[in-house]
N, C-alpha and C positions, 0 to 999 in steps of 0.2 A: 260664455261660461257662466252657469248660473251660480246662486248662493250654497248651493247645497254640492252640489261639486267643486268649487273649490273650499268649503269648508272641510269635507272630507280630503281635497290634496293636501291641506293643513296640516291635519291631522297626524297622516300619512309622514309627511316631510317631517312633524314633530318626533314622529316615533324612532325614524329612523337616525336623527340625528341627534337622539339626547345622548345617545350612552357615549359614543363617538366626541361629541362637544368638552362633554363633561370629563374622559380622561384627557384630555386634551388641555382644559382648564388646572387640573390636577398636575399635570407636567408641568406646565407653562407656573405655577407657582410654585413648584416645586426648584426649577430653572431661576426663578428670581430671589430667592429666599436661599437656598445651599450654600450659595459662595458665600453669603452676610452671615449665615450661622456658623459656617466651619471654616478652617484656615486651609483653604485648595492651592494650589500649586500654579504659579502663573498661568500655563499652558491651559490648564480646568479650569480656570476663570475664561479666558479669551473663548474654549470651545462653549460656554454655558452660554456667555455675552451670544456669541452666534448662532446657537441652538435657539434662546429665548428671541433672538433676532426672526429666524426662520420662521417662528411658529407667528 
């Protein structure tokens, strides 16, 4: 594989995985930040803790 092909798979692989990463980042601090700003319900803490687990 030379440089110019896998600089274009880079490329490639970059394009398809920003937008993907990126709500993914958005959730994921969304998941750690909620419970600390509002007053959730035991049950919504434990699903958030394991949701942010997952991710």
């Amino acid at each position: 594989m030379n440089d110019e092909t896998r600089s274009r798979l880079f490329a490639r692989l970059d394009r398809v995985t920003r937008v993907p990463l990126l709500l993914l980042a958005v959730v994921m601090i969304s998941l750690l930040t909620l419970p600390e700003i509002v007053d959730l319900e035991p049950e919504l803490v434990l699903a958030f803790d394991a949701a942010s687990f997952a991710i």
